[in-house]
C-alpha positions in Angstrom: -62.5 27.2 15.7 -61.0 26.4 11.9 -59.9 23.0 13.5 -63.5 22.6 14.0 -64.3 23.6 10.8 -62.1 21.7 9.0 -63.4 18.9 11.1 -67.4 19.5 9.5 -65.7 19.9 6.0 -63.9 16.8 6.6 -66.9 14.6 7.9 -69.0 16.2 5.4 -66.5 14.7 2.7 -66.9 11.3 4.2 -70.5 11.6 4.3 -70.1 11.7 0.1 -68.2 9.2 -0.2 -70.3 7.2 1.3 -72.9 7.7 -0.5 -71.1 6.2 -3.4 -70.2 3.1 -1.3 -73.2 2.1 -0.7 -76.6 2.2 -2.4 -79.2 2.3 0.6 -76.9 5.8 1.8 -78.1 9.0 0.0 -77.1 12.3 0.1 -78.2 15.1 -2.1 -75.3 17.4 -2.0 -72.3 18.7 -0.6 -74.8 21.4 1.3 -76.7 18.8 2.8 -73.3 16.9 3.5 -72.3 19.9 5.3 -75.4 20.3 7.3 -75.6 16.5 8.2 -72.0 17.0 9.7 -73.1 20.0 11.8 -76.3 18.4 13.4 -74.2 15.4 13.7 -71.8 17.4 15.5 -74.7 18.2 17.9 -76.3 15.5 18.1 -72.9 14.5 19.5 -72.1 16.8 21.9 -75.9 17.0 23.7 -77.6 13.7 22.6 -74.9 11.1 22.8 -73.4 11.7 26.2 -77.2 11.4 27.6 -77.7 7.9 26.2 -74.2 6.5 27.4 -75.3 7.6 30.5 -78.8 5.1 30.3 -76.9 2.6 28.9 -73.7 2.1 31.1 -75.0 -1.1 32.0 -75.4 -3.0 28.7 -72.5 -0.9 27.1 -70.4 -2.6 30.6 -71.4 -5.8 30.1 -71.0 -5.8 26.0 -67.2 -4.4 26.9 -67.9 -1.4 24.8 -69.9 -2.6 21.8 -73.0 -1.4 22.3 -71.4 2.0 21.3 -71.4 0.9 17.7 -75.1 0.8 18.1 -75.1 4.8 19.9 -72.9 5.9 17.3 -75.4 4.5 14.5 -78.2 6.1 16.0 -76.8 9.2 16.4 -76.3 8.6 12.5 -79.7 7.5 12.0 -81.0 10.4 13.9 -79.2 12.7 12.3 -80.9 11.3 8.6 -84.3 11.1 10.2 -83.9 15.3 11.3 -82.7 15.9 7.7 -85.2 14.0 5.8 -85.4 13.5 2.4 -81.9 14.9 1.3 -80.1 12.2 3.9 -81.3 9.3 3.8 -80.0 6.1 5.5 -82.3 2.6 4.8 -81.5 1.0 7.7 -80.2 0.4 11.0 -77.8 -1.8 10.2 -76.3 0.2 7.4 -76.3 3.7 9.8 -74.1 1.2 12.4 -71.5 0.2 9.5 -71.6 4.1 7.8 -70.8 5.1 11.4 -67.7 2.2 12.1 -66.5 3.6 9.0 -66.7 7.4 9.8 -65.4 6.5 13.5 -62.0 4.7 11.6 -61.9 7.4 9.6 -62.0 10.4 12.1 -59.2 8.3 13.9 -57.1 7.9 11.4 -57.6 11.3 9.4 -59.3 14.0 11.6 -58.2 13.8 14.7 -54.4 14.0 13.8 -55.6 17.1 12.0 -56.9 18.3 15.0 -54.4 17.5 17.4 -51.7 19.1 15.2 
């Protein structure tokens, strides 16, 4: 349970930093941050196993990359269900915010959690 916490606070962190990093990313607080993370983290564990299951095909026959595209949606969705305190421009810039928080959790969270 704190591992899972410290997981939230973690992505939450990330989510501010992006927000510096790039201009069409905005976040109104660490609050928001912190809530972005946790329907993030839902959207995760119900949403996101549902659409790898309707897109096995193309996600087979793209050798994997077509989860770049679920894991900015998930992103996306998670700004649309927010609203005007997360905001993310476009597509395209919820696909690279989520490469980055994907490298990130790898190299940073999951140790956490796995220690």
């Amino acid at each position: 349970m704190i591992r899972w916490i410290v997981g939230l606070v973690l992505n939450a962190g990330l989510l501010l930093i992006l927000d510096y990093l790039f201009e069409g990313f905005v976040i109104s607080g660490f609050g928001t941050a912190l809530m972005a993370s946790l329907i993030l983290s839902i959207i995760n564990l119900i949403i996101k196993p549902i659409l790898i299951f309707f897109t096995l095909p193309i996600t087979i026959i793209t050798l994997g990359l077509f989860l770049l595209v679920i894991n900015g949606l998930t992103l996306f969705l998670t700004s649309l269900i927010i609203g005007d305190h997360f905001i993310i421009e476009s597509f395209g810039l919820a696909i690279i915010a989520s490469i980055i928080i994907s490298i990130v959790q790898t190299l940073v969270i999951k140790p956490i959690k796995n220690g």
